[in-house]
DSSP file (Angstrom, degrees, kcal/mol; ACC not computed):
  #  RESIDUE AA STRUCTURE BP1 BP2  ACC     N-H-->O    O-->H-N    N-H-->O    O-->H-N    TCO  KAPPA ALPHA  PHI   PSI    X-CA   Y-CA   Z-CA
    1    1 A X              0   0    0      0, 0.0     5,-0.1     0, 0.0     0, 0.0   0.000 360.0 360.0 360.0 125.3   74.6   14.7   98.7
    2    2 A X     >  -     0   0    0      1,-0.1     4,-1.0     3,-0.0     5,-0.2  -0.160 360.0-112.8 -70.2 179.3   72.1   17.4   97.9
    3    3 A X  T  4 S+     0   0    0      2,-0.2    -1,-0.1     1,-0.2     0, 0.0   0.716 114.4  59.9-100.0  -7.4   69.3   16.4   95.8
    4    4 A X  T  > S+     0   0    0      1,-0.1     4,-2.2     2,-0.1    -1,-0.2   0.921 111.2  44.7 -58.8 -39.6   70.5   18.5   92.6
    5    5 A X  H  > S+     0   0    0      1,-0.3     4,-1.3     2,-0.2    -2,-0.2   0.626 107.4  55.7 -95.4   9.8   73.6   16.4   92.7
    6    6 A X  H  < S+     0   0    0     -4,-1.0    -1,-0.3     3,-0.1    -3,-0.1   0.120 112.3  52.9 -91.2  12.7   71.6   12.9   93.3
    7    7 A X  H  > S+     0   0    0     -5,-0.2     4,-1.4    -3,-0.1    -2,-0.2   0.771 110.4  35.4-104.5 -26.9   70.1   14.2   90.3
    8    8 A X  H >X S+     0   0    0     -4,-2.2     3,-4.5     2,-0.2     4,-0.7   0.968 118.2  55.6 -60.9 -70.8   73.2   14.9   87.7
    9    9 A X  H 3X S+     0   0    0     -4,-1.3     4,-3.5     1,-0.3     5,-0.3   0.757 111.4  45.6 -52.8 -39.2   74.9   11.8   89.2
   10   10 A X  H 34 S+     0   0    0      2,-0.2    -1,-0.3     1,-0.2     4,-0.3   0.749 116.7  41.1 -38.0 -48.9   71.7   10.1   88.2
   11   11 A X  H <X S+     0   0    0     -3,-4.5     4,-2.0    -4,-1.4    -2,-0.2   0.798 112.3  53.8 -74.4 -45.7   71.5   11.6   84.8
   12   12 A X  H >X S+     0   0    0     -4,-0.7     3,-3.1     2,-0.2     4,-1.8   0.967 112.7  47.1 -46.8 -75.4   75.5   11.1   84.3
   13   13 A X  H 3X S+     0   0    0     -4,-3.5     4,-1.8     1,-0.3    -1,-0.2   0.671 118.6  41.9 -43.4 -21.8   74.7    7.0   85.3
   14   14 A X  H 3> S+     0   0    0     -5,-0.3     4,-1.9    -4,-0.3    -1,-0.3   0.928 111.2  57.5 -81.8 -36.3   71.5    6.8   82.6
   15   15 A X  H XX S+     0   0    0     -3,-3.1     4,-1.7    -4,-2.0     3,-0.6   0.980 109.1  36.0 -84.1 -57.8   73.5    8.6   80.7
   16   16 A X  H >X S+     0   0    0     -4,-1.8     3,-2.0     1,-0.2     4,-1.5   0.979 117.0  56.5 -52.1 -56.7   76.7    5.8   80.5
   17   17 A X  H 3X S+     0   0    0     -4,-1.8     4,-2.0     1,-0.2    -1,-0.2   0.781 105.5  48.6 -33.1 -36.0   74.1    2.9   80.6
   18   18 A X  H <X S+     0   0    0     -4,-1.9     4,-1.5    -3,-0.6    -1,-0.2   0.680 111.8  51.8 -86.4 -22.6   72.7    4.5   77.6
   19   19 A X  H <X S+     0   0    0     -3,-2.0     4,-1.5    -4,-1.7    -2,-0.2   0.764 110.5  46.3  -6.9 -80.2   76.4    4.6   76.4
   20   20 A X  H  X S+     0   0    0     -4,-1.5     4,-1.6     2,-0.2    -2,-0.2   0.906 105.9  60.7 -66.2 -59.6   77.0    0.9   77.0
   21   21 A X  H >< S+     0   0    0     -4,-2.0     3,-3.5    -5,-0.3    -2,-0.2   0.812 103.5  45.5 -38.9 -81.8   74.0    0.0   75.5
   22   22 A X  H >X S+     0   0    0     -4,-1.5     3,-3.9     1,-0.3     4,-0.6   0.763 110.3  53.1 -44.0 -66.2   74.8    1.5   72.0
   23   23 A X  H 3X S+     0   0    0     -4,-1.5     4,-1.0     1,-0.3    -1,-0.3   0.536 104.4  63.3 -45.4 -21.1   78.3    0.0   71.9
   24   24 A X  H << S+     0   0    0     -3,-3.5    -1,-0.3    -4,-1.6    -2,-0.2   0.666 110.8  37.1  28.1 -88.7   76.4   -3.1   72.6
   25   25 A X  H X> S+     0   0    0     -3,-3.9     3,-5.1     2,-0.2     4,-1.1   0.972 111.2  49.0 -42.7 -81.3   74.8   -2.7   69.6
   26   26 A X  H 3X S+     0   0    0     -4,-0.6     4,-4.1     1,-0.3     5,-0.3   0.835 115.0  52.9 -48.5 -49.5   77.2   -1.4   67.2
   27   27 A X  H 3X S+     0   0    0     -4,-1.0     4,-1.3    -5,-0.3    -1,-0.3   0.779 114.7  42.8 -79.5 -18.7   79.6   -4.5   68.6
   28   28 A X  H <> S+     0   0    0     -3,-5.1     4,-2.0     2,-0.2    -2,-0.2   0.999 111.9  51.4 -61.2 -66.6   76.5   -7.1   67.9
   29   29 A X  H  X S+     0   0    0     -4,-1.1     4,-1.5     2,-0.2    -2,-0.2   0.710 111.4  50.7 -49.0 -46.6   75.7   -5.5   64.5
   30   30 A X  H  X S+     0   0    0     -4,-4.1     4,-1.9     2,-0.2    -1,-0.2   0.993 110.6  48.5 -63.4 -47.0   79.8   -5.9   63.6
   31   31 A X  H >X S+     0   0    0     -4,-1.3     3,-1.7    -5,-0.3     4,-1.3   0.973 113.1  44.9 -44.8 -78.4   79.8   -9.5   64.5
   32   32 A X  H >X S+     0   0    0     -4,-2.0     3,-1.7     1,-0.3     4,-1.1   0.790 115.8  47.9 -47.9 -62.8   76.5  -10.4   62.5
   33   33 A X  H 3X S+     0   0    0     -4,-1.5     4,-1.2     1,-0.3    -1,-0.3   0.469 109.4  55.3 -71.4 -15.5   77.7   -8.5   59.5
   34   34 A X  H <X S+     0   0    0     -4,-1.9     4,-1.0    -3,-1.7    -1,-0.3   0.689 109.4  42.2 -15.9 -68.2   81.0  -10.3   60.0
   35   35 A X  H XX S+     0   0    0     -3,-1.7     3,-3.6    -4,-1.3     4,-1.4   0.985 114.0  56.1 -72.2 -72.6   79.4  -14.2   59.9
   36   36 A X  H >X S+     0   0    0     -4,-1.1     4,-3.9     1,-0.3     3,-0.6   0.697 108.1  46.3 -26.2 -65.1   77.1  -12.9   56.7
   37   37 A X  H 3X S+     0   0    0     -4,-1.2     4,-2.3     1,-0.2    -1,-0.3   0.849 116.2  46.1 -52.4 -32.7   80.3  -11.7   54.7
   38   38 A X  H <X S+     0   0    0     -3,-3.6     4,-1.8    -4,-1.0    -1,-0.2   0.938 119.2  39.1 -81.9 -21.5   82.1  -15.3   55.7
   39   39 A X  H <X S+     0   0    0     -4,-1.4     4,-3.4    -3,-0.6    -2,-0.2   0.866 111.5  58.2 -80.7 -30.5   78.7  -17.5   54.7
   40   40 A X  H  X S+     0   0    0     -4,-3.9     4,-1.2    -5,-0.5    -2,-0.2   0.984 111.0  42.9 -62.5 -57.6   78.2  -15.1   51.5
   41   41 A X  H >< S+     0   0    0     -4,-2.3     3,-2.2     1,-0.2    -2,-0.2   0.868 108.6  58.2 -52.1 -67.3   82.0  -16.4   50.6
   42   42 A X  H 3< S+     0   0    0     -4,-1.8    -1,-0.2     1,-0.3    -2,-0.2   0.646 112.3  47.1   7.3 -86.6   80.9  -20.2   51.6
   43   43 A X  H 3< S+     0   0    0     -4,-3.4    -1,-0.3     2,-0.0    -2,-0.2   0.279  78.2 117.6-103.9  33.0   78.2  -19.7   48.9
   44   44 A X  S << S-     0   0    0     -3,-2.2     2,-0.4    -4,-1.2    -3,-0.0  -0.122  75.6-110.9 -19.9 134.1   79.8  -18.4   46.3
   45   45 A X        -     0   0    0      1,-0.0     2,-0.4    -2,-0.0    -1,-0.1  -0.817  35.3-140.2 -97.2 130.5   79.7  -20.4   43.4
   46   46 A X        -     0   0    0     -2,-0.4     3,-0.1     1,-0.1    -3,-0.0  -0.613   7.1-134.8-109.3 142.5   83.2  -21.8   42.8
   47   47 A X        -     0   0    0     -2,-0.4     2,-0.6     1,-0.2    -1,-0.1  -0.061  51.6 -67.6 -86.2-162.3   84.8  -22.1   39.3
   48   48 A X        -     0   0    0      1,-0.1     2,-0.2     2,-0.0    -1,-0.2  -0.521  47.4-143.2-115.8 153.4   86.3  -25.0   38.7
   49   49 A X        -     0   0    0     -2,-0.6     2,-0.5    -3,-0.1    -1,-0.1  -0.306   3.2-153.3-103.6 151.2   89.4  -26.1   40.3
   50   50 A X    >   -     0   0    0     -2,-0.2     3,-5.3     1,-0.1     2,-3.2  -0.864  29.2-116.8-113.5 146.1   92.3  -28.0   38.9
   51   51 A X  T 3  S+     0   0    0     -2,-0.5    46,-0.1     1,-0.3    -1,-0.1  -0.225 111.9  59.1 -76.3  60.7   94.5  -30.1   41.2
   52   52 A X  T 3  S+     0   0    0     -2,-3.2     2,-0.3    44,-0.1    -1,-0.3   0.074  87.0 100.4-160.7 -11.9   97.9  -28.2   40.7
   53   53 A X    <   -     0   0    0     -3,-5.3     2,-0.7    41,-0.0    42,-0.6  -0.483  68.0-145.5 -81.1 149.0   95.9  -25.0   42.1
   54   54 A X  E     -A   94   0A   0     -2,-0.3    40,-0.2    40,-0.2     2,-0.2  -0.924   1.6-141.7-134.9 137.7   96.7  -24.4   45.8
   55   55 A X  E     -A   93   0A   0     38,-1.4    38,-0.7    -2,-0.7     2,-0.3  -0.278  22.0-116.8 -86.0 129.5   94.3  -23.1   48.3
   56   56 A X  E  >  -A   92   0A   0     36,-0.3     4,-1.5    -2,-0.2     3,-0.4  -0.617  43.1-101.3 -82.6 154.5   95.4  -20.6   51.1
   57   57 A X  H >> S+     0   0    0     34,-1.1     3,-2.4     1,-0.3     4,-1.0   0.952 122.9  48.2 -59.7 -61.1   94.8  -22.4   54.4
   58   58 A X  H 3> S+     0   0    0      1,-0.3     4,-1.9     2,-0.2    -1,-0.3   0.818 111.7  45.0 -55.1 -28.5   91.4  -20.2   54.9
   59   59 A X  H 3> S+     0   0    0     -3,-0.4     4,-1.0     2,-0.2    -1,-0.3   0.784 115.4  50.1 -89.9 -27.0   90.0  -20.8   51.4
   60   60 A X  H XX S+     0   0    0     -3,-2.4     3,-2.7    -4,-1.5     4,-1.3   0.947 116.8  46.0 -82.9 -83.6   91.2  -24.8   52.4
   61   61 A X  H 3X>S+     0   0    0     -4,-1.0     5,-2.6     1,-0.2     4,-1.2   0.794 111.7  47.0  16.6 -89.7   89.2  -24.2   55.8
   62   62 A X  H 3<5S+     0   0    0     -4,-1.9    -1,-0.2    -5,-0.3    -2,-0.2   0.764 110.7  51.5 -50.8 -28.1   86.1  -22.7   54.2
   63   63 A X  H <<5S+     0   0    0     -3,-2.7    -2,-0.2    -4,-1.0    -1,-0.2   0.873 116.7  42.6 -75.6 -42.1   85.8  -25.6   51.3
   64   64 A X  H  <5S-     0   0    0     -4,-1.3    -2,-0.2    -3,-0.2    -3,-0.2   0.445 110.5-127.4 -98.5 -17.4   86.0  -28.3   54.1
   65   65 A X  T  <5 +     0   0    0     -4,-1.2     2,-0.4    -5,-0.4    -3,-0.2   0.950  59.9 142.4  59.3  68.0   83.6  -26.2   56.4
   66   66 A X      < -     0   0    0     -5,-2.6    -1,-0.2    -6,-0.2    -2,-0.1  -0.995  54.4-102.3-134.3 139.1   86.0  -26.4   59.4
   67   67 A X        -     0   0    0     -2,-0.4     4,-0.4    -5,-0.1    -6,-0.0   0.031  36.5-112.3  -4.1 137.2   87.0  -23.8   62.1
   68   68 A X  S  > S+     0   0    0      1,-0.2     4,-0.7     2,-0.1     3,-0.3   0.761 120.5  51.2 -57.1 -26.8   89.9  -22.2   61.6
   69   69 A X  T  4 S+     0   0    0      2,-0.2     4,-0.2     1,-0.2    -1,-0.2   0.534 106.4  48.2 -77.6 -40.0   90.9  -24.1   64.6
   70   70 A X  T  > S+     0   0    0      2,-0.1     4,-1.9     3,-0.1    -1,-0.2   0.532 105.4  60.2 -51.9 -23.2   89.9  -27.3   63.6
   71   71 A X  H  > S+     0   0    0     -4,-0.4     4,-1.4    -3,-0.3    -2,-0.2   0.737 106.3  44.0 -87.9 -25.5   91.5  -26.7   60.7
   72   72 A X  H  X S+     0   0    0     -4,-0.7     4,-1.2     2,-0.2    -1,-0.2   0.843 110.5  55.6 -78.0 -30.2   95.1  -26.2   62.7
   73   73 A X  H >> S+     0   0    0     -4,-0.2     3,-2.4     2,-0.2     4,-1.1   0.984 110.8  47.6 -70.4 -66.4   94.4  -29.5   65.0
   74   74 A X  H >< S+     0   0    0     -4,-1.9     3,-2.4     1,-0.3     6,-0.2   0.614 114.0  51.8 -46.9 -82.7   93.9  -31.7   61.1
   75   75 A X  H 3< S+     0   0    0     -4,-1.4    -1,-0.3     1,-0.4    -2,-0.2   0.085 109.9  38.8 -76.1 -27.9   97.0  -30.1   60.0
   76   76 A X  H << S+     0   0    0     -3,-2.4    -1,-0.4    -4,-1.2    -2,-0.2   0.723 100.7  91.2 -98.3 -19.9   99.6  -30.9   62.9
   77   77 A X  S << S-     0   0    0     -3,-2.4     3,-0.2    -4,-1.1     0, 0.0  -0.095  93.3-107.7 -74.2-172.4   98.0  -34.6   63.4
   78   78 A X  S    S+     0   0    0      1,-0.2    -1,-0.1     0, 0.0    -3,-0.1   0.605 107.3  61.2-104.4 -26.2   99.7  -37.4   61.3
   79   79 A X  S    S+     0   0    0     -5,-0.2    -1,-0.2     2,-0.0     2,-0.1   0.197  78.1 111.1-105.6  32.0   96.8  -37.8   59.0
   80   80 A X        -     0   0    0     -3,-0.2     3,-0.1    -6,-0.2     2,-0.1  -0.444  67.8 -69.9 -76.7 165.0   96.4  -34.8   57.4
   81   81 A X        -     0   0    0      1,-0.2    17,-0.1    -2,-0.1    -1,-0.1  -0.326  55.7 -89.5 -85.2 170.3   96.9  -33.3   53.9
   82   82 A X        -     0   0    0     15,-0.2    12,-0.4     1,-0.1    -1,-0.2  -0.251  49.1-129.5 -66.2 115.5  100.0  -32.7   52.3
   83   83 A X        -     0   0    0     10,-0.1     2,-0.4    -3,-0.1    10,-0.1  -0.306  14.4-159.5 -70.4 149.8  101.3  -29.1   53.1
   84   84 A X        -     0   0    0      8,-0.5     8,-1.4    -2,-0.1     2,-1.0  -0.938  12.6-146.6-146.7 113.6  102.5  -26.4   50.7
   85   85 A X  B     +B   91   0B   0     -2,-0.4     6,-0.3     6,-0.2     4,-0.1  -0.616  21.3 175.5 -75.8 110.6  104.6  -23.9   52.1
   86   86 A X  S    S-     0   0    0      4,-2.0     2,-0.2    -2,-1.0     5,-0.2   0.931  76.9  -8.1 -65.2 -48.6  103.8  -20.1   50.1
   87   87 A X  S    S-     0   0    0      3,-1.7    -1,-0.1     1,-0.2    -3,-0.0  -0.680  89.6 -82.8-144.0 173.0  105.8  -18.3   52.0
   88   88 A X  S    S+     0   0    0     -2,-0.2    -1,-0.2     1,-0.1    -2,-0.1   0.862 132.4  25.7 -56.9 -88.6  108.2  -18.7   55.5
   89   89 A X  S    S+     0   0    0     -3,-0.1     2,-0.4    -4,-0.1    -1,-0.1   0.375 113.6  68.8 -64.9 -20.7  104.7  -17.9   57.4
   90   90 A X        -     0   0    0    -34,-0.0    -4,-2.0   -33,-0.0    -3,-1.7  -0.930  55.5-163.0-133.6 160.8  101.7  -19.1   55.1
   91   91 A X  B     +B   85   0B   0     -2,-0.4   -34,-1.1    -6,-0.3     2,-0.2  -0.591  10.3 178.0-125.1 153.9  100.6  -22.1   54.1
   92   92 A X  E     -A   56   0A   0     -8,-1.4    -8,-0.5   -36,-0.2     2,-0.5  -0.948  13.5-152.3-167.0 134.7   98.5  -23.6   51.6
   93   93 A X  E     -A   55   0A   0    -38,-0.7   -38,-1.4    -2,-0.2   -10,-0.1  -0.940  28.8-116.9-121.4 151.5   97.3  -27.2   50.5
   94   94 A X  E  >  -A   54   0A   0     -2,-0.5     4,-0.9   -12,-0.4   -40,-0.2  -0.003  16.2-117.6 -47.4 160.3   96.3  -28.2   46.7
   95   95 A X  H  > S+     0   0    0    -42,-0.6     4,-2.2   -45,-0.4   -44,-0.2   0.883 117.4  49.1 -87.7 -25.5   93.5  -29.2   45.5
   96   96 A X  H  > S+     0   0    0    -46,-0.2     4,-1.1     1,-0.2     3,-0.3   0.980 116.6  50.0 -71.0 -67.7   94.6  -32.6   44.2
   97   97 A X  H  > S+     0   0    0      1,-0.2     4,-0.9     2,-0.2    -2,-0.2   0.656 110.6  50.3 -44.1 -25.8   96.3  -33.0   48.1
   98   98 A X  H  X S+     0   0    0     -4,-0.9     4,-2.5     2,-0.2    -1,-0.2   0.973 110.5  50.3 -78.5 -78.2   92.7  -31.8   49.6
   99   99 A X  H  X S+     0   0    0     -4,-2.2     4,-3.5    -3,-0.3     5,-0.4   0.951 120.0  36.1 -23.2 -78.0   90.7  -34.8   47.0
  100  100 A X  H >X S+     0   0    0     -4,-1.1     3,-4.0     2,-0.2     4,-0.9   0.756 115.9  54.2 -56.2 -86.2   93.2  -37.7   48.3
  101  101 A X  H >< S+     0   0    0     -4,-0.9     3,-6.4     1,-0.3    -2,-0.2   0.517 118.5  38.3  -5.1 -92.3   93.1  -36.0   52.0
  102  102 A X  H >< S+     0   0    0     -4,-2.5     3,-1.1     1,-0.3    -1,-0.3   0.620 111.0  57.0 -39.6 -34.3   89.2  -36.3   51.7
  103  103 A X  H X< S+     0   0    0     -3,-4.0     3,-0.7    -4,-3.5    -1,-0.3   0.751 108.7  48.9 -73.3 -27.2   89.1  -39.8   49.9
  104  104 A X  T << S+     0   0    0     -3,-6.4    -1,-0.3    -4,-0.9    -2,-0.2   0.128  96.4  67.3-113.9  50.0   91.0  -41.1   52.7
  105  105 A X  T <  S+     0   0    0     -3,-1.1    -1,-0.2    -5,-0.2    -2,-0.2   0.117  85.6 121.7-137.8 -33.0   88.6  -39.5   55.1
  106  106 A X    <   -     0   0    0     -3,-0.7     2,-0.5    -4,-0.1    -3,-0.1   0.133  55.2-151.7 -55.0 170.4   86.0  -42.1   53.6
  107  107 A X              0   0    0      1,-0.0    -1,-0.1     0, 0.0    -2,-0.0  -0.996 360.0 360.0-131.8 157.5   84.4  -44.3   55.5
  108  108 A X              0   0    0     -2,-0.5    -2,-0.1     0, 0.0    -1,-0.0   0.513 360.0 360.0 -57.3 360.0   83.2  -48.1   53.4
């Protein structure tokens, strides 16, 4: 290798590092701006709910503070709350079903 082309190949490799880096970034910077938009919904101030409204699984999820993922584990065990089907594919629980759920969550 002559030493002009250990110098492009050199400049090409800073040049992808430099590459990598941004994308890096930009992929940190979507993630954080990501969490902010879900904690801004969190604290939202919530109007007030009547137990006949029903809650889309995330919005059930996001009141409860739970992982979507936690939220799927409650939901298939035997003491979880009472389901309401929206649709063939989504799901949704009430708010009165949410209250009991939670009241019998208590502990004495």
């Amino acid at each position: 290798m002559t030493l002009r082309e250990n110098e492009l190949h050199r400049s090409q490799h800073a040049q992808r590092q430099h590459h990598k880096k941004l994308r890096r970034r930009s992929n940190q910077t979507i993630r954080t701006q990501r969490s902010k938009r879900k904690q801004h919904a969190l604290d939202a101030p919530l109007d007030p709910l009547h137990d006949d409204q029903c809650l889309t699984f995330f919005e059930w999820c996001q009141i409860n503070r739970l992982s979507e993922r936690t939220g799927r584990r409650i939901l298939k065990g035997p003491d979880g709350p009472v389901v309401t089907m929206l649709s063939a594919k989504r799901i949704g629980i009430t708010v009165g079903a949410n209250r009991r759920w939670q009241e019998s969550r208590e502990r004495a």
